[in-house]
C-alpha positions in Angstrom: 0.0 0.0 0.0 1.6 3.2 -1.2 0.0 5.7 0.5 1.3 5.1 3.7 5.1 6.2 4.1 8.0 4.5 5.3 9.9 7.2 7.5 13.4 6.9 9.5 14.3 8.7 12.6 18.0 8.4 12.5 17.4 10.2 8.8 16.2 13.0 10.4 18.5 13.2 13.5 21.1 13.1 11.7 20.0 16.7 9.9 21.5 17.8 6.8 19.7 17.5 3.1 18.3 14.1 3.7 16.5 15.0 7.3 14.6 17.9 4.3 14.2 14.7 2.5 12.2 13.2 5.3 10.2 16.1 6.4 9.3 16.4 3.0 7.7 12.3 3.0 6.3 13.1 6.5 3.9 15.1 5.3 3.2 13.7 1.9 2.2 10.8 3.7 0.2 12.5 6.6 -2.1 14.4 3.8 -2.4 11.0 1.8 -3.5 8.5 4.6 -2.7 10.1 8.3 -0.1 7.0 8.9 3.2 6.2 9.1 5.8 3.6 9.3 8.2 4.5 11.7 12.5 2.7 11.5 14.8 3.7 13.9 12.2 4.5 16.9 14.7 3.3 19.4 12.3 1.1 21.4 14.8 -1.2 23.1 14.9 -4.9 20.7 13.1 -7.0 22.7 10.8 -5.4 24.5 7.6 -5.4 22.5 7.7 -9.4 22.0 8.3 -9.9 26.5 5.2 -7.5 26.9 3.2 -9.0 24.4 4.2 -12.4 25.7 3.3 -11.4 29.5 -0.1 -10.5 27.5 -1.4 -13.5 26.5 -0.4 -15.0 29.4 -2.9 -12.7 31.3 -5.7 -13.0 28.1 -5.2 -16.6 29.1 -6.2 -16.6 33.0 -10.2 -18.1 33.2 -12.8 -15.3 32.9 -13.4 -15.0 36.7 -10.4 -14.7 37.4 -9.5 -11.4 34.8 -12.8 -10.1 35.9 -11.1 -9.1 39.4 -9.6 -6.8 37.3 -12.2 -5.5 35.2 -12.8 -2.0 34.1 -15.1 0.2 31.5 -13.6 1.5 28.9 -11.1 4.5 29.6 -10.1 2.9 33.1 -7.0 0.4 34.6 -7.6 -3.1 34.1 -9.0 -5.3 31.7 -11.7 -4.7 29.7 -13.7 -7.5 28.8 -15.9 -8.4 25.4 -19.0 -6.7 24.6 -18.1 -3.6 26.2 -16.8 -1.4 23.1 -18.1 -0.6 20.2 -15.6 2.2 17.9 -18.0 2.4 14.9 -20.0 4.5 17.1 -17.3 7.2 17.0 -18.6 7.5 13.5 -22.1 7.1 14.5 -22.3 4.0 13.0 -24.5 1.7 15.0 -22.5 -1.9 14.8 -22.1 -5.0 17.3 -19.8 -4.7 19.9 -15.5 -5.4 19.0 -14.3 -9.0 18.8 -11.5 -8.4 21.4 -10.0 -8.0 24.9 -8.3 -5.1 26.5 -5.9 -4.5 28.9 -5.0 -1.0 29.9 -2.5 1.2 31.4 -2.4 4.8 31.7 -0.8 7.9 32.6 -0.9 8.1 36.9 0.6 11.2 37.4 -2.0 13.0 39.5 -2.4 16.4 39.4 -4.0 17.2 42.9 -7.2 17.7 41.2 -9.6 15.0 42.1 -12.2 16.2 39.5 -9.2 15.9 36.9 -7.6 12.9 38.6 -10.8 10.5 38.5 -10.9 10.8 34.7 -7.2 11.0 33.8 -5.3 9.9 35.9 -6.4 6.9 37.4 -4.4 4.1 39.4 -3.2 1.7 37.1 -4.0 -2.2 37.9 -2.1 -4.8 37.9 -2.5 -8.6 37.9 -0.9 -11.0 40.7 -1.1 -13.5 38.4 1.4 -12.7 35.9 3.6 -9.7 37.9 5.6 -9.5 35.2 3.3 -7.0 33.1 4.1 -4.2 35.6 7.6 -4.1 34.7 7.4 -4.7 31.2 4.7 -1.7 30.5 6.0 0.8 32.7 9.5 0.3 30.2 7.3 0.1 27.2 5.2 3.0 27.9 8.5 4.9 28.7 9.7 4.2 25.6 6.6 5.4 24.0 6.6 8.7 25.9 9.9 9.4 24.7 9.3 8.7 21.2 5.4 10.1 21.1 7.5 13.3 21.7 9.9 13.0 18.9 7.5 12.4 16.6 5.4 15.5 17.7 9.0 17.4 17.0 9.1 15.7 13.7 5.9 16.8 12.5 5.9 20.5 13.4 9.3 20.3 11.9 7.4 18.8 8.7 5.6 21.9 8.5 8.6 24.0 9.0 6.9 25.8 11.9 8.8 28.1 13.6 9.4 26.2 16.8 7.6 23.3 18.5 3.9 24.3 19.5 3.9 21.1 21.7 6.7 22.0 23.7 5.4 23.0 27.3 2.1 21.5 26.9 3.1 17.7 27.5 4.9 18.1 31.5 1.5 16.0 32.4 0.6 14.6 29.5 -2.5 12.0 29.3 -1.7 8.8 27.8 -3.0 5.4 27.4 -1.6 2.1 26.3 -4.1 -0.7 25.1 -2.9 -4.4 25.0 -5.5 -5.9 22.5 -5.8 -9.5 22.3 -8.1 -10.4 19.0 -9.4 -14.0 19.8 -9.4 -16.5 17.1 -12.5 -17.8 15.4 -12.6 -21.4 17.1 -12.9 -19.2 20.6 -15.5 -16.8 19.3 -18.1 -18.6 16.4 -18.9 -16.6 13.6 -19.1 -12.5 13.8 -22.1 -11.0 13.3 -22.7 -9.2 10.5 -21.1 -6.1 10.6 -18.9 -6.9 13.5 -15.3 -6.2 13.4 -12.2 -6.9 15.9 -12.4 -3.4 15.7 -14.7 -1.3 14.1 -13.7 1.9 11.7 -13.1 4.8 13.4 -10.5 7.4 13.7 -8.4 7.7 16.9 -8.7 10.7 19.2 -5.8 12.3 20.5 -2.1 13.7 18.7 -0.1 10.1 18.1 -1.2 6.7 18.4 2.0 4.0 18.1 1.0 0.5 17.5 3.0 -2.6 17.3 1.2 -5.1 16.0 1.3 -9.1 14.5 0.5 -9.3 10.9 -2.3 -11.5 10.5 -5.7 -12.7 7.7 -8.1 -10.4 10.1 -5.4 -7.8 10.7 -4.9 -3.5 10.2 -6.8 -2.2 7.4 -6.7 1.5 6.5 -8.7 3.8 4.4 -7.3 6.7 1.8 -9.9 8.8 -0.4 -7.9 7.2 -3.2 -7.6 3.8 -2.2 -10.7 2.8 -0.2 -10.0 0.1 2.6 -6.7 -2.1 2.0 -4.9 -4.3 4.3 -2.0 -1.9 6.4 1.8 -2.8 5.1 3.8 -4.4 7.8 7.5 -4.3 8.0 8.9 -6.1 11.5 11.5 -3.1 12.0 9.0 -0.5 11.7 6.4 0.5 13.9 2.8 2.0 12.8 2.2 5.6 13.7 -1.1 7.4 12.7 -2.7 10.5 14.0 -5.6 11.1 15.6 -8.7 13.7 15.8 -6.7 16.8 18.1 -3.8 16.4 15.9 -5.8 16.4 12.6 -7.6 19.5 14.3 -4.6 21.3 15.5 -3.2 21.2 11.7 -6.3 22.9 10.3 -7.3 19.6 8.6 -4.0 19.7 6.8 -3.5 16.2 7.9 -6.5 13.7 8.0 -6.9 11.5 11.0 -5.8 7.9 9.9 -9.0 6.1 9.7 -8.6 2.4 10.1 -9.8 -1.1 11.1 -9.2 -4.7 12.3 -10.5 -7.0 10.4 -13.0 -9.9 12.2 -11.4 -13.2 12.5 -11.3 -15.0 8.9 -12.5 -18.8 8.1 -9.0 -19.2 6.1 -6.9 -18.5 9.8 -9.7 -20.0 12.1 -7.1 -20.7 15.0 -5.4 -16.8 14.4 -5.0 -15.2 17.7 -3.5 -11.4 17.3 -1.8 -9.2 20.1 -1.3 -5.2 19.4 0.3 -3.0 21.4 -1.5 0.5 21.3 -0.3 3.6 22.9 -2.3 6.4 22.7 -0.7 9.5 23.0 -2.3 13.1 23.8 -1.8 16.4 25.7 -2.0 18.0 29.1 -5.4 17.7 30.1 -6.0 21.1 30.0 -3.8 22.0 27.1 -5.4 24.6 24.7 -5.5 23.4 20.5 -5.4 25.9 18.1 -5.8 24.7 14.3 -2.9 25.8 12.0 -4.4 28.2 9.6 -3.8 28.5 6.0 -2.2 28.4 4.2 -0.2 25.4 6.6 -3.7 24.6 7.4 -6.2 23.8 5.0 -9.3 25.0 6.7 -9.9 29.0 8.6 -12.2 29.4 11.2 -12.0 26.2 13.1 -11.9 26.7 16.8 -9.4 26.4 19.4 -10.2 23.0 22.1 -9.3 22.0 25.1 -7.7 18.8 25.4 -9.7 17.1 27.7 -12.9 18.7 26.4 -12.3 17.1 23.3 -11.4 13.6 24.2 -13.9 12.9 26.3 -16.7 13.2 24.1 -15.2 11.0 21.8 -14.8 8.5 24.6 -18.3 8.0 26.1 -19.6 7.6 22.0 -17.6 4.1 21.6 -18.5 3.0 25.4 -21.4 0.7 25.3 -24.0 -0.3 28.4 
């Protein structure tokens, strides 16, 4: 799939003619699909395969015994079946998404318990495999660091002036899903219209995904393309943006709409594991949309952060 770029960080570090080179791709390939693939992210070899291994472990444990650490969506813990539904964000009525979350997220309270019931919860974490704690508190550090590099990257694709996000991610809110995608022999046939996850568009600036390539894998949608299955290259990870980033660029830059596929009768026994880590702002962080000509729309209004998020949270959160 053309339309979505191939990008190298130690291209751009390195400065000189080729980093222009890349800044140039960067955002050839944000106005075509909103997605990336990201080399040279410096996530530490290993790491994604331990924490997605301590995963499945977990996804593995009987029902009752993950329920003990249950949670709705946008909270600590596991998130069971039937509970999300992300077609809704496009108010698209559709079943609920073949899959199982686990999820961690920023903890770094602000003294605000208004702010710090919503954003910045205790995080959970399972006796039964201790293991995970470690393993995503160094993942998710490794995303912070590089959800932040890539922010750099892309005001420097725009050859702003300076970086507009510096200063407004001390607190930032995060959130890193562990999907599990059961296979077909676990689940029975999807319902029509059901999807491991429905198409939507994320919601905050950067959302970094390793994932397994798989038959009811990514699939990502272009104006010129219509829906085709995501590349996957095993050194690269998938970047795409999401609604406040699309926003802040004065619709320069679309979100990356996108997919999962529902299990498939040719891979009946396909189990999948992503690793998701959605990135975002200071709660309270003000937006305000690039204007043209950087941007592609005038008029559109600055939002807060938090504000904005939330909205788009309750609409996929079902019961």
């Amino acid at each position: 799939m053309n339309a979505i770029a191939t990008v190298d960080m130690n291209r751009w570090r390195a400065g000189g003619p080729d980093a222009a080179q890349v800044l140039r791709e960067v955002d050839a390939g944000m106005q075509r699909a909103g997605f990336l693939l990201v080399r040279g992210h410096g996530v530490p070899e290993g790491l994604p395969g331990a924490l997605r291994a301590a995963a499945r472990r977990f996804f593995a444990l009987p029902g009752e015994v993950k329920q003990r650490y249950g949670t709705a969506v946008g909270g600590r813990g596991w998130i069971g079946p039937g509970l999300e539904a992300n077609g809704y964000s496009e108010g698209t009525e559709t079943p609920p998404d073949l899959k199982e979350t686990f999820a961690v997220g920023a903890d770094t309270r602000t003294g605000d318990t208004l702010v710090d019931e919503v954003w910045f919860l205790d995080n959970v974490w399972p006796d039964e495999v201790v293991e995970l704690h470690a393993l995503s508190t160094a993942y998710t550090a490794a995303m912070r660091t590089l959800s932040d590099e890539l922010l750099a990257l892309f005001a420097a694709a725009l050859e702003l002036p300076h970086n507009p996000f510096q200063g407004v991610t001390t607190r930032p809110t995060w959130t890193c899903n562990i999907n599990w995608y059961p296979p077909l022999t676990h689940l029975g046939a999807p319902e029509p219209g059901q999807f491991r996850i429905g198409p939507h568009t994320d919601f905050g600036t950067v959302t970094v995904l390793d994932r397994e390539p798989g038959a009811g894998g990514l699939q990502v949608y272009t104006d010129a393309e219509g829906w085709a299955d995501a590349p996957f290259d095993p050194s690269a990870l998938t970047v795409n943006i999401g609604d406040l980033l699309a926003h802040w660029s004065g619709q320069r830059w679309p979100a990356g709409r996108h997919r999962v596929l529902p299990p498939q009768e040719t891979a009946p026994d396909e189990d999948l594991v992503s690793l998701i880590y959605f990135y975002e702002l200071d709660h309270d962080a003000r937006v305000t949309p690039l204007a043209p000509p950087i941007g592609r729309l005038a008029g559109l209004e600055p939002v807060v952060s938090a504000e904005f998020l939330r909205t788009r949270l309750d609409a996929i959160t079902l019961g």
